[in-house]
C-alpha positions as MATLAB code, in Angstrom:
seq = 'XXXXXXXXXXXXXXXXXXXXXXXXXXXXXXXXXXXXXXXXXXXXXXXXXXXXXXXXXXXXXXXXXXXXXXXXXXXXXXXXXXXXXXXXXXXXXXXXXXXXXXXXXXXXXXXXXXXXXXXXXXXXXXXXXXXXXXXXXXXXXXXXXXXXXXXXXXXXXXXXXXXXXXXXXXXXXXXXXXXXXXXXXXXXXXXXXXXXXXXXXXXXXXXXXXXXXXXXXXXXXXXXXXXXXXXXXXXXXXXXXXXXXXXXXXXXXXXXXXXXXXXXXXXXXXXXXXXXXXXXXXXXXXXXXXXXXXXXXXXXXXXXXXXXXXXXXXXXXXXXXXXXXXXXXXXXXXXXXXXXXXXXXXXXXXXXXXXXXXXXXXXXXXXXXXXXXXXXXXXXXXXXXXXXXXXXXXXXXXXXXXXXXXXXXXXXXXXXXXXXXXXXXXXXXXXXXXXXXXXXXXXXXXXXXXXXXXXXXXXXXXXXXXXXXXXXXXXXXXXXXXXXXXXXXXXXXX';
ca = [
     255.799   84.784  -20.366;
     257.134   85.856  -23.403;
     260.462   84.207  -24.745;
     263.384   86.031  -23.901;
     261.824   87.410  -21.015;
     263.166   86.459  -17.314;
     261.392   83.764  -15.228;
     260.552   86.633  -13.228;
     260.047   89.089  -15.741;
     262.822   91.635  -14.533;
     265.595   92.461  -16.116;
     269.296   92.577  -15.002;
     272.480   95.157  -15.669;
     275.708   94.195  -17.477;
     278.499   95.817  -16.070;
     282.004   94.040  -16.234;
     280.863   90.963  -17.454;
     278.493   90.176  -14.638;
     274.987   90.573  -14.667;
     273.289   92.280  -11.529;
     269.891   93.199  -10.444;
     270.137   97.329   -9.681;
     271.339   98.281   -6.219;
     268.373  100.346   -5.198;
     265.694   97.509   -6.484;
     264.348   99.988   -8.863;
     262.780   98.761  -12.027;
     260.122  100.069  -14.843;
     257.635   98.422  -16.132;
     257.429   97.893  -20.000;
     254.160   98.119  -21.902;
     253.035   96.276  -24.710;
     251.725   99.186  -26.767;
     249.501   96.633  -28.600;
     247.493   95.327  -25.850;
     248.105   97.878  -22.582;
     249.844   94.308  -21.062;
     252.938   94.224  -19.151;
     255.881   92.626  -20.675;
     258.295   92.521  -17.728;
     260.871   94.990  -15.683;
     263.377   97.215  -16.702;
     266.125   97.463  -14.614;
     266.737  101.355  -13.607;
     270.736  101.399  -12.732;
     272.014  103.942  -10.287;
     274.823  106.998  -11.248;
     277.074  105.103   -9.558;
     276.061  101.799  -11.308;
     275.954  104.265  -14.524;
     279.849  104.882  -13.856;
     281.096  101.246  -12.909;
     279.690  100.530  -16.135;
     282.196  103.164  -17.734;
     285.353  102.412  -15.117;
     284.540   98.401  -16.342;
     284.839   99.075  -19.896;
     287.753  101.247  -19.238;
     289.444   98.286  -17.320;
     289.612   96.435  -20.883;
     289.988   99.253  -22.983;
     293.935   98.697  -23.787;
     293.212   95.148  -24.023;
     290.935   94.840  -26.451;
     292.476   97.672  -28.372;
     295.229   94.900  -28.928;
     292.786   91.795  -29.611;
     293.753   90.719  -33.058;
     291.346   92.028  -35.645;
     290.444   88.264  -36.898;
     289.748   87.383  -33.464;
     287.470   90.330  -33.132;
     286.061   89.167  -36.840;
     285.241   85.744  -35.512;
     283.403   86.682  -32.126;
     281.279   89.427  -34.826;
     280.737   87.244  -37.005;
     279.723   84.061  -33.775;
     277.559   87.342  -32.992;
     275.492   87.073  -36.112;
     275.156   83.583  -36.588;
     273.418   83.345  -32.874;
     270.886   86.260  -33.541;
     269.863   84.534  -36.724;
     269.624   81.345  -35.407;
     267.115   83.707  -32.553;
     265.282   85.276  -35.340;
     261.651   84.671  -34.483;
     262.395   85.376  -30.757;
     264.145   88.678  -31.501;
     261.146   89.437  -33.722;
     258.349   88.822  -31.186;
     260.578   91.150  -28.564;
     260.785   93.784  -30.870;
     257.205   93.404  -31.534;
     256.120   93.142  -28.323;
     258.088   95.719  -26.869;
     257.680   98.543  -28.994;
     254.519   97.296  -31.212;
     256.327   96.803  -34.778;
     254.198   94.124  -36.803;
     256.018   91.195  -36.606;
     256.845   91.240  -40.531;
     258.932   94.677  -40.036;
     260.081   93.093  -36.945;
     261.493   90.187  -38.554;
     263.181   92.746  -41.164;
     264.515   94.717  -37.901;
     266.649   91.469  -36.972;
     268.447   90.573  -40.456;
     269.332   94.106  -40.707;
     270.699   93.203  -37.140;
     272.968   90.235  -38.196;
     273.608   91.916  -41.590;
     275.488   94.766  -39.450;
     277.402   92.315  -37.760;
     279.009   90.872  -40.454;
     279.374   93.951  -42.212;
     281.361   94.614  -38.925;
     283.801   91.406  -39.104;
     284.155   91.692  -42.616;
     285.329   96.179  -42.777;
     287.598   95.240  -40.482;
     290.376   94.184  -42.992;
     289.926   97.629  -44.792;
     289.991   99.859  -41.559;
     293.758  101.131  -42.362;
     295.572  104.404  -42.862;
     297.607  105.327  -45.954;
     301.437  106.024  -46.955;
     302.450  109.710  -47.977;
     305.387  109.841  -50.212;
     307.367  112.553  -48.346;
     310.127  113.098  -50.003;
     308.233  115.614  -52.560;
     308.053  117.785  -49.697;
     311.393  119.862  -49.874;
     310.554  121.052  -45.932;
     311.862  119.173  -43.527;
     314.777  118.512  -44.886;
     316.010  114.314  -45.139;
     312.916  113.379  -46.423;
     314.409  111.435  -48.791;
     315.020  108.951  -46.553;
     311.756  109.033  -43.995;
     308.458  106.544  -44.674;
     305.208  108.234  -43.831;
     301.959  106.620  -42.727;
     299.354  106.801  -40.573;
     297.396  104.313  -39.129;
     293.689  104.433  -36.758;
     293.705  103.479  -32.977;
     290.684  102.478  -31.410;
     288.909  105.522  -29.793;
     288.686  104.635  -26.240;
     285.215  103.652  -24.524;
     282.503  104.284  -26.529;
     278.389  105.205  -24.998;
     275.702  103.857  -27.099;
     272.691  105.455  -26.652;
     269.424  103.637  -28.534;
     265.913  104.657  -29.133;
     263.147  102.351  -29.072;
     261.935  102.293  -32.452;
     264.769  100.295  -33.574;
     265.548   99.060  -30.951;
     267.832   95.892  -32.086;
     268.958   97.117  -35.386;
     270.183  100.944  -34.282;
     271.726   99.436  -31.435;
     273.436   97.178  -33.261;
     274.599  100.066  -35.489;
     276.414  101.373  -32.636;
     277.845   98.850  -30.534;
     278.984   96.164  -34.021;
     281.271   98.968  -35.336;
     282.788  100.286  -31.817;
     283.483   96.390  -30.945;
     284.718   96.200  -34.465;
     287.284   99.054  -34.401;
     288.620   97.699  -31.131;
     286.606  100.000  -28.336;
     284.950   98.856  -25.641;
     281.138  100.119  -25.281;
     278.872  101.050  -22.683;
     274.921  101.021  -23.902;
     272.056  102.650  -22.590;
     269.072  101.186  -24.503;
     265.711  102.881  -23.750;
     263.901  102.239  -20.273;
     260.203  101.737  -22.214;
     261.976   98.829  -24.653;
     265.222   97.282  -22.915;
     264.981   93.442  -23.525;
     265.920   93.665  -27.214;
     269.019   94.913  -25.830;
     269.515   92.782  -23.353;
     269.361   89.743  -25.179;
     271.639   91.323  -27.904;
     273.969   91.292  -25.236;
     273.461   87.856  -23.850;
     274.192   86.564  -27.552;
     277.258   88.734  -27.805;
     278.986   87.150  -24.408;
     277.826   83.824  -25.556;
     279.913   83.897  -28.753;
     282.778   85.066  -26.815;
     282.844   88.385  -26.246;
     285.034   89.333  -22.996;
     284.168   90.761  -20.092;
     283.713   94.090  -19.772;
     283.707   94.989  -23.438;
     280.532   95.463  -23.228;
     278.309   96.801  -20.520;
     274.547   97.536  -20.300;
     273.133  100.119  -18.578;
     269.056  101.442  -18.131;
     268.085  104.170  -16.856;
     266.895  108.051  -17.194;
     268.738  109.844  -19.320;
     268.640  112.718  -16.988;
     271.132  111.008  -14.384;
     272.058  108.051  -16.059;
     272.828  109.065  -19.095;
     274.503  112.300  -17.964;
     276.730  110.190  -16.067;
     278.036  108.085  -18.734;
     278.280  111.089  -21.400;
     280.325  113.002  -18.554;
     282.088  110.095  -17.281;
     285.636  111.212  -17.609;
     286.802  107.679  -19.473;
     284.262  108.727  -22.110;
     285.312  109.474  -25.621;
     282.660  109.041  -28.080;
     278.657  109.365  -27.725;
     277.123  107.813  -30.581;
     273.361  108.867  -29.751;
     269.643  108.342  -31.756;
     266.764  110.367  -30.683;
     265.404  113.506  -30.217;
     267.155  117.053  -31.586;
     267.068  118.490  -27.849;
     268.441  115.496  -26.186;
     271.173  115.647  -28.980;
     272.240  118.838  -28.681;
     272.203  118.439  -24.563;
     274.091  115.969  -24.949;
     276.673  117.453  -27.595;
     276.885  120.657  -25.024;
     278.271  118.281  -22.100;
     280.498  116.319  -24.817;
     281.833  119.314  -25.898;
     283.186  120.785  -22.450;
     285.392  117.604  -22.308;
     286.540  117.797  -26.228;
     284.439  114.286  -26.614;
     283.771  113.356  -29.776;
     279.720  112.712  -30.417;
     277.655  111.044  -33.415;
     274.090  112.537  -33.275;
     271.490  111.178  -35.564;
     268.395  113.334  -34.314;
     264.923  114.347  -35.885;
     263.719  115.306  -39.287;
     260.982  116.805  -41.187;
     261.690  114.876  -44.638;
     259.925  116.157  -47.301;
     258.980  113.947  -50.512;
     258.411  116.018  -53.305;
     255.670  115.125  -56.330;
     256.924  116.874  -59.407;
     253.747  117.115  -62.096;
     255.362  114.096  -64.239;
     255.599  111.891  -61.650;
     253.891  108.307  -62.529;
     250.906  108.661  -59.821;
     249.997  104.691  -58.973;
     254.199  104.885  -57.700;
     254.041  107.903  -55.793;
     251.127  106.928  -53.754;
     252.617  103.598  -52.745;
     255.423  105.235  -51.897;
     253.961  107.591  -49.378;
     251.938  104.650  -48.106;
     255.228  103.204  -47.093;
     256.947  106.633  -46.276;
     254.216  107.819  -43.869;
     252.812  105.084  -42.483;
     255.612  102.538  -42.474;
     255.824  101.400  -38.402;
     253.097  103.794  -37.789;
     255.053  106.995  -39.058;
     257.347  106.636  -36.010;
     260.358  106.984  -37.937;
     263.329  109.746  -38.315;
     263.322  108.711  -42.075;
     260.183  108.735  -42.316;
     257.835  111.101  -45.127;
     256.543  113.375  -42.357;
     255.950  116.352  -45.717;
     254.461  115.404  -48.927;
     254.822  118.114  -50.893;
     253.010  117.604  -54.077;
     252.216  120.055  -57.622;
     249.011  121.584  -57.285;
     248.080  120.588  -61.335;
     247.859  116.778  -59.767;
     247.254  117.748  -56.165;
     243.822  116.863  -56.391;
     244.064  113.382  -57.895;
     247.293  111.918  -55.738;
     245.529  113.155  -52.323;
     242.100  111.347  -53.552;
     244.404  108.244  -54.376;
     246.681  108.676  -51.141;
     243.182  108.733  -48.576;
     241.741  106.149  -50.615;
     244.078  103.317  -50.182;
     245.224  104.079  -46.979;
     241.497  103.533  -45.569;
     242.651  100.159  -46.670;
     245.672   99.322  -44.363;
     244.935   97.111  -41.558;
     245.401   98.746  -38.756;
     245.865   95.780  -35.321;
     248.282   94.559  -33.056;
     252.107   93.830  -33.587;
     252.342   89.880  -33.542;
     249.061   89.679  -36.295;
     250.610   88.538  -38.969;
     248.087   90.778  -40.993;
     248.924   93.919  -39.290;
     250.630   96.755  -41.618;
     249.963   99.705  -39.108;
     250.521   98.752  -35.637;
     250.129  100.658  -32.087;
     252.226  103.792  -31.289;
     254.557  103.472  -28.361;
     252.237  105.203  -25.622;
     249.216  106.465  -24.336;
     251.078  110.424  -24.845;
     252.008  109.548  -28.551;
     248.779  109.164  -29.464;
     247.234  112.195  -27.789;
     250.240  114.036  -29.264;
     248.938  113.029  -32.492;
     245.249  114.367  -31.648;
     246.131  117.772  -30.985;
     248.116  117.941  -34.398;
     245.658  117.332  -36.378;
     243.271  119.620  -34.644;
     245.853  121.874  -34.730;
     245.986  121.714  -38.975;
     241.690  121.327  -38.821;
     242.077  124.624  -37.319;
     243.944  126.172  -39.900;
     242.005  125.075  -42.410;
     243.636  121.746  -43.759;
     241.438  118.862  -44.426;
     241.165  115.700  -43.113;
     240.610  113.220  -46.366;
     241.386  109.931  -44.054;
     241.766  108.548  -40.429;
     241.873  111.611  -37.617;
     241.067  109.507  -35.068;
     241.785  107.008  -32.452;
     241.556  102.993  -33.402;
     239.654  101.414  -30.769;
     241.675   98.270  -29.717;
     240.920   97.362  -26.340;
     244.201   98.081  -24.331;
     246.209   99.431  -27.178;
     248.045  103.069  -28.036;
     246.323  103.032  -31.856;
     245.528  105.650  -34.051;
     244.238  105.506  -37.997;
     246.459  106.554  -40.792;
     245.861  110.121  -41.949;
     245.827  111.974  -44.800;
     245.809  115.604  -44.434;
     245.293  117.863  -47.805;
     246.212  121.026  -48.492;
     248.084  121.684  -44.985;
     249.352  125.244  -44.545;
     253.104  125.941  -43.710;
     252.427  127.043  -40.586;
     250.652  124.310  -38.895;
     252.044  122.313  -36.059;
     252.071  119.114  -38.179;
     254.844  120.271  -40.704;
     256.422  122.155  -38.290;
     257.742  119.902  -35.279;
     258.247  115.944  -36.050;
     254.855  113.937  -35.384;
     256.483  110.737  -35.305;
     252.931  109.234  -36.107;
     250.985  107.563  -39.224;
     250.507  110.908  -40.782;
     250.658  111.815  -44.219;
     250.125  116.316  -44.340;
     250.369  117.592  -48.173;
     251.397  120.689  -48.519;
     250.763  121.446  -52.449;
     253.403  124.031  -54.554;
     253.512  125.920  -57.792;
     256.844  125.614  -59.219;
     260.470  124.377  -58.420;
     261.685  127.347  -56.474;
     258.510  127.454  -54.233;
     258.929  123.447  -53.449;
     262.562  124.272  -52.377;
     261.667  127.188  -50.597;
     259.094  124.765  -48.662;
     261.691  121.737  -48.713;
     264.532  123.683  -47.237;
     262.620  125.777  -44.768;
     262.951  124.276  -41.424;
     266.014  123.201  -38.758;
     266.042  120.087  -40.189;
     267.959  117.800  -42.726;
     267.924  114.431  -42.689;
     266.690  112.714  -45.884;
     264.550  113.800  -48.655;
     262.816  112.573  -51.763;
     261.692  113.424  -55.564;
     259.499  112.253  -57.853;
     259.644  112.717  -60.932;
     260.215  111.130  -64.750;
     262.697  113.449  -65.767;
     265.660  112.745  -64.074;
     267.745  115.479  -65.182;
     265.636  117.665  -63.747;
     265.387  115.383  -60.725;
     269.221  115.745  -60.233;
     269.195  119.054  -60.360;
     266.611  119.837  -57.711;
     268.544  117.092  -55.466;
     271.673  118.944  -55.442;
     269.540  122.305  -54.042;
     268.186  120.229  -51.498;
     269.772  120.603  -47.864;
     269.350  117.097  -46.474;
     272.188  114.068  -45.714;
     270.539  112.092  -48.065;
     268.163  112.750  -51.140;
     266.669  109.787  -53.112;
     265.023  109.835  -56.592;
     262.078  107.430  -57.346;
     262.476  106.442  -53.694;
     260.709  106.958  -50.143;
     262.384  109.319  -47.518;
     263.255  105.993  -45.356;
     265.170  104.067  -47.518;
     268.632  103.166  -45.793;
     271.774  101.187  -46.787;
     273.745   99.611  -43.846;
     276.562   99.533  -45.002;
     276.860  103.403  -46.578;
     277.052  106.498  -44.978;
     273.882  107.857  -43.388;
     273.418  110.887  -41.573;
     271.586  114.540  -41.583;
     272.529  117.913  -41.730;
     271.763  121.304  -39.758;
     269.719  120.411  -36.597;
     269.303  116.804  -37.819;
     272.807  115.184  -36.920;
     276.667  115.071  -36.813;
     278.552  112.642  -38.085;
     277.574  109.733  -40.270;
     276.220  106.196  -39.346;
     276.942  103.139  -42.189;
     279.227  100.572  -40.976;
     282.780  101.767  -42.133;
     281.642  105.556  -42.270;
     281.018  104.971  -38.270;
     284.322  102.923  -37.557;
     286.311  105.436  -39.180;
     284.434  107.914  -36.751;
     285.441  105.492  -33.954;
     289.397  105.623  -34.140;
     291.526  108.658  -34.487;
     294.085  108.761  -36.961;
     297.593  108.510  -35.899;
     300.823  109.460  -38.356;
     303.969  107.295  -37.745;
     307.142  108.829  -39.671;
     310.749  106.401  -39.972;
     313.838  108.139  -40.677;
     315.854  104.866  -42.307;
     319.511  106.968  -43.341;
     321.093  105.544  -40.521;
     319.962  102.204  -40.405;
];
């Protein structure tokens, strides 16, 4: 049994500070993507477990909303001192539960505790501001009013998690809205739920009450349309998929709910002609193929001047026959398993789909046979056309497609050209140039010298167009998770 697994290998609900077995005895099993083993039982809540959840953390919401901000501090910061002291458990979940090599894993949980102090610590600078009023000639006595606002906590807040991050982005979620004073109801993902789950056994350990937060599993067909339309709702933070984003930013909306989406992405990396080659290629070795491509950040376009095309896609296939491609807790793996069987054949008819258009295949294509596991090689497709499947919808795979350009305008053109926004990158020695193709770029974020999937936690992150709404980045997602609230004082009679 692996650590942090139940005796019995199922897991249980959270809801009001108790934890419960689901009513209807339902449960899921979870893969090991590395090894086609089971790891244990998700628990797969009822609606009406779904909405306890909400009417628990609704129970506490005016409560907490007046727990002293050091006393929320401490329990955050008790919080990140108990997942550290966890590390290598939390790592070998994560691992085993969504097959990331155990080295990224590792990474996964000090981002983890990271966030939670970056929590505990932004709440001494989550204030308003004073307006000096009495430069306003309308209405009249301002002369003797003070003006400020401050920000109350939201109200109960849904977390909803996907499973490639699935400690970290969770943590992103439920840190801040625990942080800003709001109770929170999470829904991690039925195929990876223990992460969570033990997230949330440390978090009642160092003393969080009951009720603040809840756990729920389940589809997010019922479940999760129960907690978004739960009437107690007032903020869906949500990671995944564009279509599940926008369904769920449709039901939000009827209710005037306030959502964060972060959803998909197409990011492009672009490879200007004066680029410094050895640098570019490690960099879409780590952009493409980091956690087997299955990442919204990830460099899912390559888009690369044809004058070097030929040399950077020779490089690119050549050392990324070399990654070891093996199961998550090998301490040697770089490329690990993709989350399921469908992933991978997802993957297959993508790359058929680009053969068939005429791209070429310069490394991987195929399956990895590892007995029991979801595997499949790093890729390097050259000189992909624009209308192949591959650049067109997210692969969420180790893929790597270049799609070669001419000049500036036709690499924008190619860069700007689909529903998505997320993050982009440049390449390129001359960084005024650089700078200037950045600010034509349509993406949240746009990095120079750097992959697609670099992230700060603690600064704003986020997309644009069909990619997301709202920003993520400690403070950035507080501030999201309180409204603002103007308090005026008319002193001439005291």
């Amino acid at each position: 049994m692996i650590d942090g697994i139940p005796a019995d290998g199922r897991g249980s609900l959270l809801i009001g500070g108790t934890w419960q077995r689901p009513a209807g005895g339902q449960y899921r099993q979870v893969i090991d993507p590395s090894s086609g083993r089971l790891v244990g039982e998700a628990p797969i809540a009822s609606v009406d477990e779904a909405r306890a959840a909400v009417d628990a953390a609704a129970d506490v919401e005016e409560r907490w909303a007046c727990v002293a901000g050091h006393e929320r501090a401490r329990i955050l910061r008790n919080s990140a001192e108990r997942l550290a002291s966890d590390r290598e458990t939390l790592a070998r979940l994560v691992a085993s539960e969504v097959g990331k090599p155990i080295g990224e894993s590792r990474i996964e949980v000090d981002r983890a505790v990271g966030v939670f102090r970056l929590a505990a610590e932004e709440i001494r600078h989550l204030g308003g501001e004073s307006y000096p009023v009495d430069a306003y000639e309308r209405p009249a006595g301002n002369e003797s009013r003070f003006v400020f606002t401050v920000r109350d906590p939201i109200g109960v807040v849904v977390a909803i998690s996907p499973f490639n991050f699935p400690l970290n982005l969770l943590s992103h979620k439920v840190a801040p809205a625990i942080a800003a004073g709001n109770p929170v109801v999470a829904k991690p993902p039925s195929s990876a739920p223990f992460t969570a789950l033990r997230l949330a056994e440390h978090l009642v350990n160092a003393g969080l009450p009951a009720g603040v937060l809840n756990v729920i599993v389940g589809p997010g067909g019922s479940v999760g349309d129960a907690l978004v339309e739960h009437p107690r709702t007032r903020l869906v933070t949500f990671t995944g998929s564009t279509e599940v984003g926008e369904g769920i930013a449709q039901k939000a909306g009827r209710h005037a709910k306030r959502v964060i989406l972060e959803m998909g992405g197409l990011d492009p990396m672009i490879v200007l002609e004066d680029a410094p080659l050895e640098t570019v290629v490690m960099a879409a070795i780590r952009g493409s193929f980091g956690y087997s491509g299955q990442v919204c950040t990830a460099s899912k376009r390559i888009l690369v001047h044809d004058s070097i095309g030929d040399k950077f896609a020779a490089s690119l296939a050549e050392k990324s026959r070399l990654l070891r491609v093996g199961p998550a807790l090998d301490e040697t793996t770089e490329v690990g398993p993709l989350i399921d069987a469908a992933a991978v054949e997802r993957l297959e008819r993508l790359v058929d789909d680009a053969r068939s258009r005429s791209a070429k295949v310069l490394a991987g294509g195929n399956r990895v046979a590892i007995t029991g596991g979801n595997f499949y090689s790093p890729t390097v497709l050259d000189e992909v056309p624009e209308n192949a499947q591959v650049v067109r919808e997210e692969p969420f795979g180790p893929i790597a497609p270049i799609i070669r350009f001419t000049d500036i305008e036709d690499a924008l053109r190619i860069a700007n050209g689909t529903q998505y926004g997320l993050q982009a990158a440049i390449y390129t020695r001359d960084i005024a140039r650089g700078f200037r193709l950045a600010k034509r770029i349509r993406a949240g974020g746009v990095h120079l010298n750097d992959p697609t999937n670099m992230r700060w936690d603690a600064l704003p992150f986020g997309g644009i167009k069909e990619s997301g709404l709202g920003r993520e980045g400690v403070r950035q997602t507080m501030q999201e998770m309180t409204e603002v609230k103007l308090i005026s004082v008319n002193f001439a009679g005291s």
